[in-house]
C-alpha positions as semicolon CSV with decimal commas, in nm:
position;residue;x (nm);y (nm);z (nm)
1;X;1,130;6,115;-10,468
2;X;1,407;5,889;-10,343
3;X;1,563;5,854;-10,656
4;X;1,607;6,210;-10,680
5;X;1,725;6,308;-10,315
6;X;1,992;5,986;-10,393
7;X;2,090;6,178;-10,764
8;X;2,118;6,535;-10,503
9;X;2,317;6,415;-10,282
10;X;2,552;6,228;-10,506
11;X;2,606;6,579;-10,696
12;X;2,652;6,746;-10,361
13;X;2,921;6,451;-10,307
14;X;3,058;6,497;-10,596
15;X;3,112;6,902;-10,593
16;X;3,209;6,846;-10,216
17;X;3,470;6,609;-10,320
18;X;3,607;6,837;-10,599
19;X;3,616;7,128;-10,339
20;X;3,802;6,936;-10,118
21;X;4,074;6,821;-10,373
22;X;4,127;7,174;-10,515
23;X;4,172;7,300;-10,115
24;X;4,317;6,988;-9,908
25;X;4,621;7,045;-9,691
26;X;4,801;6,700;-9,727
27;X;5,100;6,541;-9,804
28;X;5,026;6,275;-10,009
29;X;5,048;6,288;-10,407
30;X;4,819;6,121;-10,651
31;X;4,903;5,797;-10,822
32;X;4,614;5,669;-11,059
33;X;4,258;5,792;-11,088
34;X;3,932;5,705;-11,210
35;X;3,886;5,383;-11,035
36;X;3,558;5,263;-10,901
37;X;3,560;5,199;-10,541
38;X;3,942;5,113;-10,454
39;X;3,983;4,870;-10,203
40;X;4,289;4,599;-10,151
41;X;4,602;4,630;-10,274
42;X;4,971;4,492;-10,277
43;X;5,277;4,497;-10,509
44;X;5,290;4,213;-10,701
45;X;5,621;3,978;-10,794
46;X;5,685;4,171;-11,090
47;X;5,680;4,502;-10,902
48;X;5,374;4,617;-11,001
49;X;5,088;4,751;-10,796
50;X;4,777;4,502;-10,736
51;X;4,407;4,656;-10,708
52;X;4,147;4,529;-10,612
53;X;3,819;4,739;-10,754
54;X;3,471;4,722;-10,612
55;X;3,325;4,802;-10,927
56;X;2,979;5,010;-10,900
57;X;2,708;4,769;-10,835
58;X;2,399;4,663;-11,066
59;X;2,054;4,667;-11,097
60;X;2,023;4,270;-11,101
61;X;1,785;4,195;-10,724
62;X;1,683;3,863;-10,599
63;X;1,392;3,988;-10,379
64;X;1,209;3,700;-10,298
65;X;1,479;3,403;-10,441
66;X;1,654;3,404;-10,090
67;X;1,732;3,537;-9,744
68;X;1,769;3,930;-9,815
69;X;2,029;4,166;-9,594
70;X;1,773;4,370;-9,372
71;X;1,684;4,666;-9,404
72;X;1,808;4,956;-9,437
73;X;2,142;4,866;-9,583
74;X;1,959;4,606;-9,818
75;X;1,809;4,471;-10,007
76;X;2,089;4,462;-10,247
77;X;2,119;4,472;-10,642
78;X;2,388;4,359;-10,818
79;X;2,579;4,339;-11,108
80;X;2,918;4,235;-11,269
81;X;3,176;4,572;-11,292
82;X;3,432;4,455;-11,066
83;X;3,734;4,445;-11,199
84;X;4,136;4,430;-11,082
85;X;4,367;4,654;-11,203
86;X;4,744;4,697;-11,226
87;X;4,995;4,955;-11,224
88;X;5,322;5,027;-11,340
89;X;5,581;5,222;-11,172
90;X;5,456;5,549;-11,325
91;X;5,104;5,476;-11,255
92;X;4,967;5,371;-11,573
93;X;4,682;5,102;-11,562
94;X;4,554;4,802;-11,721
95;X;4,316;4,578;-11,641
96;X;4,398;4,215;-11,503
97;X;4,026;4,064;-11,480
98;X;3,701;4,243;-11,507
99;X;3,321;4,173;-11,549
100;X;3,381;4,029;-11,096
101;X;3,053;4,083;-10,901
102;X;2,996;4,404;-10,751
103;X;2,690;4,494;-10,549
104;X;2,526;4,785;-10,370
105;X;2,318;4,853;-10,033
106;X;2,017;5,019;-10,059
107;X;2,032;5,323;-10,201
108;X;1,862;5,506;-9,893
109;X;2,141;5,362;-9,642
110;X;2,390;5,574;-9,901
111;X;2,472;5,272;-10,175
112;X;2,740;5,127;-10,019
113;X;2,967;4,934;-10,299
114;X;3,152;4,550;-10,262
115;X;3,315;4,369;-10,524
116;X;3,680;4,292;-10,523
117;X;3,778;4,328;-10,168
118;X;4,174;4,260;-10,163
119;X;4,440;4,087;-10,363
120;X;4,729;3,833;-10,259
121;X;5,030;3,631;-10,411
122;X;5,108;3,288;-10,308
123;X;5,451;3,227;-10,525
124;X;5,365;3,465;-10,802
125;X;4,984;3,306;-10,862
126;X;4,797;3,585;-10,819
127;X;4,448;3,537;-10,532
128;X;4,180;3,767;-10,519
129;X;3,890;3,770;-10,230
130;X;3,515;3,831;-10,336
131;X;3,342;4,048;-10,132
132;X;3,012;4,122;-10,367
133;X;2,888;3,816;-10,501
134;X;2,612;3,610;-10,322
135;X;2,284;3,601;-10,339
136;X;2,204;3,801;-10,070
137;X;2,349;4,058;-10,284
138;X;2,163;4,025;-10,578
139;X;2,334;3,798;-10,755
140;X;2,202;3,476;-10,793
141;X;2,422;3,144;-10,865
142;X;2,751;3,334;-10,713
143;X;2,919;3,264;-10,437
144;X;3,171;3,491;-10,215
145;X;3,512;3,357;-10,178
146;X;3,883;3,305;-10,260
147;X;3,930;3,306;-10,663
148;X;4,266;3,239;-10,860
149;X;4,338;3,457;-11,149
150;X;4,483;3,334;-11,428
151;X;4,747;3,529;-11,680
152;X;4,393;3,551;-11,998
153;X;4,245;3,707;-11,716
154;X;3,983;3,422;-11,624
155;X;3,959;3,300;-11,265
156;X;3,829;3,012;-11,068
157;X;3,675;2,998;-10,781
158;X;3,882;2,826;-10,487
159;X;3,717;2,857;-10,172
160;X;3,287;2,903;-10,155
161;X;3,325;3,160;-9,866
162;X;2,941;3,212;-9,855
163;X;2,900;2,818;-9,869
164;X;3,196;2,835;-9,552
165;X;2,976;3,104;-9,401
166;X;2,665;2,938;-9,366
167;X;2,762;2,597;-9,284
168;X;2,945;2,740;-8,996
169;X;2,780;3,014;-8,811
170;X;2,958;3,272;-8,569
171;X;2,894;3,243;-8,181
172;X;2,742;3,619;-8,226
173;X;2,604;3,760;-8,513
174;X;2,439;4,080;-8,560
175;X;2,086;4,017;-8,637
176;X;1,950;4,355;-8,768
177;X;2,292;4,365;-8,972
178;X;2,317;4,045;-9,105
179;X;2,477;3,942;-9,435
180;X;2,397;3,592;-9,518
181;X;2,722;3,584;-9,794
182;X;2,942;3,811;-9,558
183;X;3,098;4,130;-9,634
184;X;3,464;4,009;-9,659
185;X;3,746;4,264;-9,645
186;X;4,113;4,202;-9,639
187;X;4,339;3,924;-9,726
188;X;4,745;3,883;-9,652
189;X;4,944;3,544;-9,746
190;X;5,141;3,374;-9,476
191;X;5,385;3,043;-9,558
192;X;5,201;2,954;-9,884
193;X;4,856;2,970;-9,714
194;X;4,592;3,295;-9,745
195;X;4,420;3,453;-9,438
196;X;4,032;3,674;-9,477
197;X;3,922;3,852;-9,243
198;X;3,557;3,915;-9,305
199;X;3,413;4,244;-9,035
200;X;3,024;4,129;-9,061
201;X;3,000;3,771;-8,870
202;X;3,369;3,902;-8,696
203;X;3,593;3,603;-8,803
204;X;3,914;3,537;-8,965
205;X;3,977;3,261;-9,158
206;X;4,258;3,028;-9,346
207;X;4,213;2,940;-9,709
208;X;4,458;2,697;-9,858
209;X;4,545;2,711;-10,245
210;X;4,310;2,381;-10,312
211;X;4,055;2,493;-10,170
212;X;4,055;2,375;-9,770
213;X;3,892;2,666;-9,516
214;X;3,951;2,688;-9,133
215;X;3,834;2,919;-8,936
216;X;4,127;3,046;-8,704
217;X;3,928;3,260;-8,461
218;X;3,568;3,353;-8,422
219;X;3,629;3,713;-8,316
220;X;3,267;3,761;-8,243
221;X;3,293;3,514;-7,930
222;X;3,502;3,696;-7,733
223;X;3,483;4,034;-7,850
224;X;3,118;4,079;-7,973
225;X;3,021;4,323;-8,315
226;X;3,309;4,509;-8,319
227;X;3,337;4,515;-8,728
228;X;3,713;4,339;-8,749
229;X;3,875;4,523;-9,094
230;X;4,225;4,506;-9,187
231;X;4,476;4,221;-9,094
232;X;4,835;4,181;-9,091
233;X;5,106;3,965;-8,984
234;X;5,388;4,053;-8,748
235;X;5,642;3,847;-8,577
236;X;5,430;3,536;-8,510
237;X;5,084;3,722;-8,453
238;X;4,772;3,827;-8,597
239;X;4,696;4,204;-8,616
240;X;4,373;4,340;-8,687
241;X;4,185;4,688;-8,690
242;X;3,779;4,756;-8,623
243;X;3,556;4,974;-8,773
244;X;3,331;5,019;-8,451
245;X;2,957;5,085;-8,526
246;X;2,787;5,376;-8,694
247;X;2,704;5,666;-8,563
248;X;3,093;5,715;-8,563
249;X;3,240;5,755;-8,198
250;X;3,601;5,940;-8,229
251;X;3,865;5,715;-8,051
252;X;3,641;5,420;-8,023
253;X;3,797;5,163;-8,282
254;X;4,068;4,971;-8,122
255;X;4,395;4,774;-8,322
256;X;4,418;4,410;-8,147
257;X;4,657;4,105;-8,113
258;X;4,572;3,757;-8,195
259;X;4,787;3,486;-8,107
260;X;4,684;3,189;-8,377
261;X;4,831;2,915;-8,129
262;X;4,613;3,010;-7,845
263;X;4,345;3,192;-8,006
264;X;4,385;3,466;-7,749
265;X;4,312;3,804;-7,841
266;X;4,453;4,144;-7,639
267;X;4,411;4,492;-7,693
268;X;4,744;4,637;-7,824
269;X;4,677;5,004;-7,920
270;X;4,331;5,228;-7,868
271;X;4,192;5,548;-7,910
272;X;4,133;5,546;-8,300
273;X;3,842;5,568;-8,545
274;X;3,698;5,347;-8,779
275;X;4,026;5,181;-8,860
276;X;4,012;5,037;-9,260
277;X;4,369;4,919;-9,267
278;X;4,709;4,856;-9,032
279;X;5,042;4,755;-9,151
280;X;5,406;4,731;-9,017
281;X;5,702;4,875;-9,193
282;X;6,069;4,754;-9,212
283;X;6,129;4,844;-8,880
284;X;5,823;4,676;-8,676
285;X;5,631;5,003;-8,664
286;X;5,269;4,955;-8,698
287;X;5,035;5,222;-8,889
288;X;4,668;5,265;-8,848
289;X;4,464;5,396;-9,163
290;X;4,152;5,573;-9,000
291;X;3,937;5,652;-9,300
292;X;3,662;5,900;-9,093
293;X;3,760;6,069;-8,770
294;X;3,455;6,317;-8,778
295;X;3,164;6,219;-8,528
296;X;2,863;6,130;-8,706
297;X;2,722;5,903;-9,009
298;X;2,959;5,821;-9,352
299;X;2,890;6,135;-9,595
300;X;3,011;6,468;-9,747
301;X;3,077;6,607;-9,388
302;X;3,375;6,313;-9,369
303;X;3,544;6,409;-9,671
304;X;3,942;6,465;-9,609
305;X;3,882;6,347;-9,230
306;X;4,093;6,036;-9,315
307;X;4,449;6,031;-9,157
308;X;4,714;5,801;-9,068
309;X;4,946;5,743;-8,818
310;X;5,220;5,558;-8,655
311;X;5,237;5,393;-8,349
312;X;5,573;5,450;-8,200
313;X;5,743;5,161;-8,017
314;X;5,722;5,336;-7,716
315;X;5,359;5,356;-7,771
316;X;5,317;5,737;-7,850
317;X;5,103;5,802;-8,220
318;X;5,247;6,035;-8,439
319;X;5,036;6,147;-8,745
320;X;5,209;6,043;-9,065
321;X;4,929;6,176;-9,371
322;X;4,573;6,388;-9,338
323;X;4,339;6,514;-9,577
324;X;4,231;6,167;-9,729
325;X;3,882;6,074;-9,813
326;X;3,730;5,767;-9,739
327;X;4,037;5,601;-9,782
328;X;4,020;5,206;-9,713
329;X;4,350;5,048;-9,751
330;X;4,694;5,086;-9,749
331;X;5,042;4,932;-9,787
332;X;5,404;4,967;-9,836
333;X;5,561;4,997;-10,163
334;X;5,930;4,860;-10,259
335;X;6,021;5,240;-10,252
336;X;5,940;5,276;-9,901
337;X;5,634;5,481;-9,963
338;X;5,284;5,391;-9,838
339;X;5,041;5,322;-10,141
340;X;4,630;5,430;-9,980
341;X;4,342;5,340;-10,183
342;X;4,130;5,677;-10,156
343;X;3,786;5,751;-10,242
344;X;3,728;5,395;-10,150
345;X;3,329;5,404;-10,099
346;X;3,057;5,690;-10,078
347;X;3,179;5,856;-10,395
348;X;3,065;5,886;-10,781
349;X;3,206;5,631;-11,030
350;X;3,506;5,677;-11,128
351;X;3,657;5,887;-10,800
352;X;3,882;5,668;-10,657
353;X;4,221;5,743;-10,648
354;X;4,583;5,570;-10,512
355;X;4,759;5,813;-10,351
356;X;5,110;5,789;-10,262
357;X;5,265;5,921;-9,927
358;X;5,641;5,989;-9,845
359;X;5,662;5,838;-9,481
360;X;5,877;6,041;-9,219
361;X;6,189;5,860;-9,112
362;X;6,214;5,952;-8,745
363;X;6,063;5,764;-8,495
């Protein structure tokens, strides 16, 4: 019976989500399609565009090897469809690596993808940051983390994230939404060293290229479950968006300041909704990627409720795109235009999309 209320209410996603592409009001154009859960993404050296993919799970489980994620988002099950992809200036796309771990949540808390959670470039080597690997996700012998890709496409693991993880606990976990291997979700490079920020145990951390891991703040100390997302850099600080908890509270999620020196964190902007990614543009103005604004649970009734907007230096918000879909990351191309992975979770394989959005000049 579950199996086929799951297969129902993917169709009804899918025909939902075809609906709301033939009827959206939006400004944004499409990129690239047919990707499987985009997530992370940044323009590489060469100009291209970096993406990271979270692939669409398995059916690999390791009930009863180890510690499972409780119910009802797990237990997991797992395979290896990953993948990064790249783009070329028209939007064409080949694949980089593939065959990364991917795994899904239960399929009654809606089947939730990770894999590939973001992408990075420390002087041209190319880093990517697992997010679906662990066994706690249903892969055995795996380990989140930091991974270097080579040129072949092959990769090494740098940093054991999960190992990281569990040898140093957060001051206040969730309990009843736990993930032993965390959930990590955005990375950005800073002076030849990466930063993760992973939303589940609330922490962001430092991962050198050999491998070294410090943890720069344990967000859950002060600040409690408040699902830390997207991170960014900006004149000396740390900037980070939450996703709030589920069921989704409009204007609860919250963009916030960390200094790294001090470790103290201040509210800087409020009044937003399950914020998936922030960045600054050329001229120091930040944008907030909300990808559901729609009070409620994650489903077909959120479809083109994601929007962005722009936090004016004087503080006012302007709205700079609507009409996205589960959108869950964003950034700034060498055109000027904002690059939004769309379709990010929630949808059928192959749904995801990069859209592309010409960003208004006044201020």
């Amino acid at each position: 019976m579950k199996s086929r209320m799951n297969r129902t209410l993917s169709l009804f996603i899918l025909l939902s989500l075809i609906a709301t592409l033939a009827g959206a009001q939006s400004n944004f154009t499409v990129f690239a399609s047919g990707l499987d859960n985009p997530r992370g993404l940044k323009f590489g050296p060469d100009g291209n565009l970096y993406l990271a993919e979270g692939g669409v799970g398995g059916t690999a489980s390791t009930v009863g090897q180890c510690v499972q994620v409780p119910d009802p988002i797990g237990p997991y099950t797992g395979g290896f469809t990953a993948r990064i992809s790249k783009f070329n200036p028209a939007g064409v796309r080949t694949t980089v690596a593939d065959g990364l771990p991917s795994s899904a949540a239960s399929p009654g808390a809606g089947g939730f993808v990770s894999g590939v959670a973001d992408v990075a470039f420390l002087g041209g080597q190319l880093y990517a940051l697992l997010a679906g690997a662990g066994c706690s996700h249903g892969l055995a012998n795996t380990s989140n983390g930091v991974i270097r890709v080579k040129g072949d496409g092959t990769w090494n693991l740098v940093a054991d994230l999960s190992a990281f993880q569990k040898a140093h606990p957060v001051a206040n976990p969730e309990a009843d939404d736990f993930e032993p291997d965390g959930t990590w979700y955005s990375m950005t490079a800073i002076g030849g060293l990466l930063f993760a920020m992973e939303p589940n145990h609330g922490e962001l951390d430092l991962i050198a290229p050999f491998g070294f891991v410090h943890r720069v703040s344990d967000i859950s100390a002060s600040e409690g479950h408040i699902v830390p997302t997207s991170v960014a850099f900006h004149n000396g600080y740390f900037y980070f968006g939450n996703l709030d908890h589920f069921p989704i509270v409009p204007g609860s999620s919250k963009v916030y300041r960390l200094n790294p020196f001090t470790g103290r964190i201040t509210v800087v902007a409020s009044g937003f909704t399950t914020i998936q990614g922030i960045t600054f543009d050329d001229r120091g103005r930040l944008y907030v990627l909300e990808s559901m604004t729609a009070a409620g649970l994650p489903g077909p009734g959120q479809l083109g409720t994601g929007t962005i907007v722009r936090v004016r230096h004087h503080g006012s918000v302007e709205t700079v795109a609507t009409g996205l879909s589960f959108p869950t990351a964003m950034t700034f191309g060498p055109d000027n235009k904002l690059y939004i992975s769309n379709f990010g979770f929630a949808t059928p394989p192959g749904a995801g999309q990069i859209v592309r959005i010409d960003v208004p000049k006044e201020d």
